[in-house]
N, C-alpha and C positions, 0 to 999 in steps of 0.2 A: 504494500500500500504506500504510496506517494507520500510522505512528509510536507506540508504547507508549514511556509516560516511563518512567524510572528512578522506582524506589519510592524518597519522602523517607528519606533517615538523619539522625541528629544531627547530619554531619559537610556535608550537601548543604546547596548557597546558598539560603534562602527562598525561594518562589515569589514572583513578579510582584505588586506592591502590599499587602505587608503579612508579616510575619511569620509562619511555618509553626507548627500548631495543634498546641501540645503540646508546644512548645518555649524557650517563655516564659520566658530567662534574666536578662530585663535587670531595673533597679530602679524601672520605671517603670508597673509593673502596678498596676492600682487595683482594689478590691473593688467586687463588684457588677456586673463589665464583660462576666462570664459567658464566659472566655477559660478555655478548656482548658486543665487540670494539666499543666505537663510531669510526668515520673516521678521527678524528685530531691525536687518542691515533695509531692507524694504521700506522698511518703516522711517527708513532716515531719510532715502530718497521722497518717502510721499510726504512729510514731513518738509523738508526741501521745495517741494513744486508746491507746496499750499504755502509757503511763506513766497516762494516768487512772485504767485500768484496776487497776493496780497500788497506787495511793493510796486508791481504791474496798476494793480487799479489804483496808488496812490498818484501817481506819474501819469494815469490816465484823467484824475480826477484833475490834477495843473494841467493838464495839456488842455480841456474843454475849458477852462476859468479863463487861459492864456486867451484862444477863441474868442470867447465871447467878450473879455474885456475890451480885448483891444477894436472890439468894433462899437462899445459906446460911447464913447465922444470922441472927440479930437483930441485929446492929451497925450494921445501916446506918442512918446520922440521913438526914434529906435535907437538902441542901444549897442555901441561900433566893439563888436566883438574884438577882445585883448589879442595880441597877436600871439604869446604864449600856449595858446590853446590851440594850433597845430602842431607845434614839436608836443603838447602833454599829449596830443590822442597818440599820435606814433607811440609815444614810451608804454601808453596803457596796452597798445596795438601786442606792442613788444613783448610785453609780459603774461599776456594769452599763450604767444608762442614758446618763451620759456617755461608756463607752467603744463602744458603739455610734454617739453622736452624731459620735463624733472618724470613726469609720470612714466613716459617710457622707459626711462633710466631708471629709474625702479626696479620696474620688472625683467630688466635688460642686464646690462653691464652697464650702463651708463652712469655719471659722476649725478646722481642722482642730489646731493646735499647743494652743489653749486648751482645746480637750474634751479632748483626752489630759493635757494635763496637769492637768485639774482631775480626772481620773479616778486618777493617780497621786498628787495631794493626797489624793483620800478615799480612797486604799489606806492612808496612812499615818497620818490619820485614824482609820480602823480601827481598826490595830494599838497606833496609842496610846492608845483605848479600854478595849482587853483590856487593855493591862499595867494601866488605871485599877479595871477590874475586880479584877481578880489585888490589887490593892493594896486595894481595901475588904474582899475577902474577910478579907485581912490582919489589917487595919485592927479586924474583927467577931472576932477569934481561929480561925478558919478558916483550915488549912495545908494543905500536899498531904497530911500522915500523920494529917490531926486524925481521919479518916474516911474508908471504901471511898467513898461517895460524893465527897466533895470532893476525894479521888484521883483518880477520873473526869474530875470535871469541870476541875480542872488540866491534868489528859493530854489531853484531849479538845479542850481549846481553846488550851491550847501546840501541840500537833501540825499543828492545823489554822491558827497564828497564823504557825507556820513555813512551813507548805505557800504560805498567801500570803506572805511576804517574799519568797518567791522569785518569785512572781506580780509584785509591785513590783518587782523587779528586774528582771523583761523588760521591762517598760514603761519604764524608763529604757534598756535596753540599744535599744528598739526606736526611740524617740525620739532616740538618740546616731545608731543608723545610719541614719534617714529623711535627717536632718542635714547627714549625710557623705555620703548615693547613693554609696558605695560596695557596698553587699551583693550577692552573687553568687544572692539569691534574690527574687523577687518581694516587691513591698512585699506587695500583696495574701495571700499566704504569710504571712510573718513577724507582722502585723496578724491575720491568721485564727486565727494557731494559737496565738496570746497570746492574742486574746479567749475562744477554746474555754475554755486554760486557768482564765481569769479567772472567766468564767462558771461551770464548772465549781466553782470555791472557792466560789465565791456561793451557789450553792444545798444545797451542802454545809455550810454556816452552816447554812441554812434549817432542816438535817433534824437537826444536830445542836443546834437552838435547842432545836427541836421536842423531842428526845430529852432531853435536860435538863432539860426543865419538865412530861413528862410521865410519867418516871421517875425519879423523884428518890429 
C-alpha cells in the first residue's frame, strides 16, 4: 500500500536536500535566485505597494490643487526653475543605477558594499542639491509666500525631498543589518522592497521635474 506524506506546515523538518519552498526565513537569501516568497517576506512587498500607493495619491492630491489654482486668477508668476536641478536629476538618475549594480553584486561576485554605498552617497547628494536649490530661489527673492507658484514648487519638492530621506534611511538601516546577518527576513526581501521604494522616488522626481517646467 502507497505511503501518503504529511502535507508541509511551517512547523515540519525540511524535506531531504535543501530547504522547503516558501519558507525562506534565514539571512542568506540572494536576489535573483528565483526562491519562493514565504508569506511574512509577501507581506512586506504588499505592505510596500499600499504605502506607495498612498504617497501616489498625496502627489496626486498637489498635482489637481496645482491645476486648479493656477487657473483662478491672474496671480500666478511662474517660477524660473534653479539650474541645479538638472545635474540633481542625473545624480538621483545615477543612483537607480548603482543600487541595482549593489543588488546584482550580491548575489554575484560583485563588490557589492561599494555600489550600495555609492548609491547612499548620491541619495545624499541629492538632497543636498535641493536645499542648494531652495537656497538660490532664496538667494533671487523667491519665498514659499512670494507666489501660488513658488508655493508649489517648495511643497512639491520638500515633500518629495522628505519622502527620500526616509528612502536614505533604509539604505543605511539595510547596510547596518546585511552587516550584522542578524535579520529574521531574507536579505533578498529587505534589498527588494528598498529598491521598489527607491525607485519609486526616482521616477517621481521624473514627473514632478516634468510638472514644474511645464506648468509653471
Amino acid at each position: 500500500m502507497a505511503t501518503i506524506a504529511p502535507p508541509l506546515t511551517e512547523t515540519s523538518p525540511p524535506p531531504p536536500g535543501g530547504n522547503r519552498a516558501g519558507f525562506n526565513r534565514g539571512d542568506s537569501g540572494d536576489p535573483g535566485k528565483g526562491q519562493p516568497r514565504s508569506l511574512p517576506e509577501r507581506r512586506y512587498y504588499t505592505g510596500m505597494m499600499l504605502a506607495l500607493a498612498a504617497i501616489f495619491m498625496i502627489f496626486a492630491a498637489f498635482t489637481s490643487a496645482l491645476v486648479v489654482r493656477s487657473g483662478l486668477s491672474d496671480d500666478w508668476v511662474a517660477t524660473a526653475l534653479p539650474g541645479i536641478l538638472w545635474p540633481n536629476t542625473l545624480i538621483l538618475l545615477a543612483s537607480s543605477f548603482t543600487l541595482e549594480k549593489a543588488r546584482r553584486g550580491y548575489a554575484g561576485s560583485g563588490r557589492f558594499q561599494l555600489w550600495w554605498g555609492a548609491t547612499t552617497v548620491l541619495g545624499a547628494a541629492f538632497l543636498t542639491g535641493q536645499i542648494l536649490a531652495w537656497q538660490q530661489l532664496a538667494a533671487d527673492g523667491v519665498y514659499l509666500d512670494s507666489n501660488p507658484s513658488s508655493s508649489f514648487f517648495y511643497v512639491l519638492t520638500a515633500t518629495h525631498a522628505l519622502h527620500l530621506l526616509g528612502g536614505l534611511l533604509a539604505l543605511v538601516y539595510v547596510s547596518w543589518k546585511i552587516q550584522r546577518k542578524n535579520s529574521n527576513t531574507s536579505v533578498a526581501t529587505i534589498m527588494g522592497v528598498t529598491a521598489l521604494y527607491w525607485h519609486f522616488m526616482d521616477g517621481l522626481w521624473i514627473y514632478l521635474l516634468g510638472l514644474l517646467l511645464f506648468w509653471r
